[in-house]
N, C-alpha and C positions, 0 to 999 in steps of 0.2 A: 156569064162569069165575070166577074170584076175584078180590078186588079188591086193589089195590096198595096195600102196606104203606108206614106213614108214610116208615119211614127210606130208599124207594125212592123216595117220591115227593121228600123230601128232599136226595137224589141227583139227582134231575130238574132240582130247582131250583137246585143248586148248577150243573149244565151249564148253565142259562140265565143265570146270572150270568157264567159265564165267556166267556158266547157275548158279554153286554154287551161286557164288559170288553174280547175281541181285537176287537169292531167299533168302540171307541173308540179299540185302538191303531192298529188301519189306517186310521180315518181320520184319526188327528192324524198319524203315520208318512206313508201318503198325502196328503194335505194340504200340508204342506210342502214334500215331496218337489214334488210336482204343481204347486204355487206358482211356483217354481222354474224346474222346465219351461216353466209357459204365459208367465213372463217371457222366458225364453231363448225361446220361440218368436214370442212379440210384437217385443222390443225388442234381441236379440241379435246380433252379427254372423251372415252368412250363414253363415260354419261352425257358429256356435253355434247356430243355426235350424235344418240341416241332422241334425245331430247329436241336436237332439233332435226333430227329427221321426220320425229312425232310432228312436228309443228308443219313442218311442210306437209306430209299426207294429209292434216290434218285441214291444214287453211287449203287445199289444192281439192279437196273432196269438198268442201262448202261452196255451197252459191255466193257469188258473190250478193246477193240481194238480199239473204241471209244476213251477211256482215255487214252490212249498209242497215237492217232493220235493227240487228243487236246493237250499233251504235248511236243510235238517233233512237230508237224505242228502249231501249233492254238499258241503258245509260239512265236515265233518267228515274225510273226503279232503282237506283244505287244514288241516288241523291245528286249526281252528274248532270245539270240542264245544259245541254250545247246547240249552238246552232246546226241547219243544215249545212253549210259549208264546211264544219270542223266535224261533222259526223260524217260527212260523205269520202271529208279527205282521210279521214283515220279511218274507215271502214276498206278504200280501195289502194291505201297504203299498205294493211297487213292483207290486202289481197295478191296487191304486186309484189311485196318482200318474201313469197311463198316462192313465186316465177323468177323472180331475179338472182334467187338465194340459190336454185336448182343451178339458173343459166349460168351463172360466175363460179360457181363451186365445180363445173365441169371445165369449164374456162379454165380456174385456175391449178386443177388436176393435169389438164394436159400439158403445161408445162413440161418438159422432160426433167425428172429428179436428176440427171446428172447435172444442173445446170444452180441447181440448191446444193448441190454436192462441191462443184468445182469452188461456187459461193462460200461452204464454210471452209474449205481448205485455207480458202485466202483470209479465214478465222473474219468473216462476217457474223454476228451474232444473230437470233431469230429474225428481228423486227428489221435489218439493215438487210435480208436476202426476200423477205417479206417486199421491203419498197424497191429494192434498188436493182435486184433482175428479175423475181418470181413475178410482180403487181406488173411492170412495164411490157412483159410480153403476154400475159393473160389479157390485158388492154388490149392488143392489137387482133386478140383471138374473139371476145365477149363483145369489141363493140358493132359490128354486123347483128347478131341477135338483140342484142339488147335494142337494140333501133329500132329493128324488125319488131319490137314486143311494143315500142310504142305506140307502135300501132292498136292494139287490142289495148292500150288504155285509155284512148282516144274514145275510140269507141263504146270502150266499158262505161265509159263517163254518164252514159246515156242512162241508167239505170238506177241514177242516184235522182231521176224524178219522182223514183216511188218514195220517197224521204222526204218528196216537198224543196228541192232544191230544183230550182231553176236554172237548166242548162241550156242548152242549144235542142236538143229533143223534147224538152217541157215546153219550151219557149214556143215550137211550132204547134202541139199540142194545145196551148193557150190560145195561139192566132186561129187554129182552128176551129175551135168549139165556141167563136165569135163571127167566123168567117165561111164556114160549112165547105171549106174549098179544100177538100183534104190532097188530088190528088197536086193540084198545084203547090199546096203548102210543103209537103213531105219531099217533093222533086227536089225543093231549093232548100230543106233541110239534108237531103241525101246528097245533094248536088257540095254542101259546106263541109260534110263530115270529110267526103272526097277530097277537097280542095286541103284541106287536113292532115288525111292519112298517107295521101298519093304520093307526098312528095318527102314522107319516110320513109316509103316501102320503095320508091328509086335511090335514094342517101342509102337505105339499107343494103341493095345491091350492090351500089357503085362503091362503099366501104369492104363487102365483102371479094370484090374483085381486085379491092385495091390490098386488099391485105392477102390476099388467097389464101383465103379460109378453109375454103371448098377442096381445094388440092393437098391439105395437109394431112 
């Protein structure tokens, strides 16, 4: 068994940078998108409620590999050429605004309505009960999960190799199918995913302890 040369493991680490980087853009790409949603599903007319509840069953029943293949293949049939980074980030963006849109719109449900009630008395209009007590304590409720879900994006990243984008899961895939050392290779790809996820899923707990989430 031989061991892995610098410039391969520097290839490794360039796929873990890139794996950061699309789990930054699906969640600021998700995030907004989802924002969005969980407004239209909270505060929307009933068609616009309807419509986006469609959307969410809708992206929440597809594979995500699905939406990663319609945006990188099914794009490009519509005269749309884009790379894999902008196919992978738009494909795992309206993946995560599907989960974010659910997780915030419950978030922002639980709010107790007397609390928008006491709001407009003091003749707040929509958008000023909207930022200034509804959003600041749905924050303290949404950001434990939301944490926790960065986790499965992390993760999900992994999947945009089938698009041809070079991630941290491609990237070992490559060292291997040069290097034939798969169990060594995958250990120190599992081992980075880890180094990764681990230290959301403690921030996730340690936010939802600090906010007690749990007890409410």
């Amino acid at each position: 068994m031989t061991s892995l040369t610098t410039p391969q493991l520097q290839f490794l680490l360039n796929g873990l940078g890139w794996t950061v980087l699309l789990s930054l853009l699906a969640f600021a790409g998700g995030g907004l998108l989802g924002f969005a949603v969980a407004i239209a599903r909270v505060y929307g007319p009933n068609v616009t409620r309807q419509l986006a509840m469609l959307y969410i069953k809708l992206i929440q029943g597809t594979p995500l590999l699905v939406l990663l293949s319609l945006a990188y293949f099914g794009l490009p049939s519509l005269g749309l050429n884009i790379e894999p980074l902008t196919a992978a980030g738009l494909g795992l963006s309206i993946y995560v605004s599907a989960y974010l849109g659910e997780i915030w719109r419950g978030c922002i449900e639980s709010v107790p309505r007397t609390q928008a009630e006491a709001a407009e008395c003091l003749a707040l209009n929509w958008g000023q009960r909207l930022v200034h007590v509804i959003l600041p304590q749905a924050l303290k409720i949404a950001t434990p999960p939301t944490v926790g879900f960065m986790v499965q994006i992390v993760k999900n990243t992994s999947l945009a190799s089938a698009i041809g984008f070079v991630e941290l899961a491609r990237a070992g895939q490559v060292i291997n199918n040069s290097t034939f050392q798969p169990f060594v290779i995958f250990v120190l790809v599992a081992a980075l995913y880890f180094a990764l996820c681990y230290p959301l899923s403690v921030w996730s707990r340690r936010l939802e302890r600090k906010f007690n989430v749990a007890h409410r």
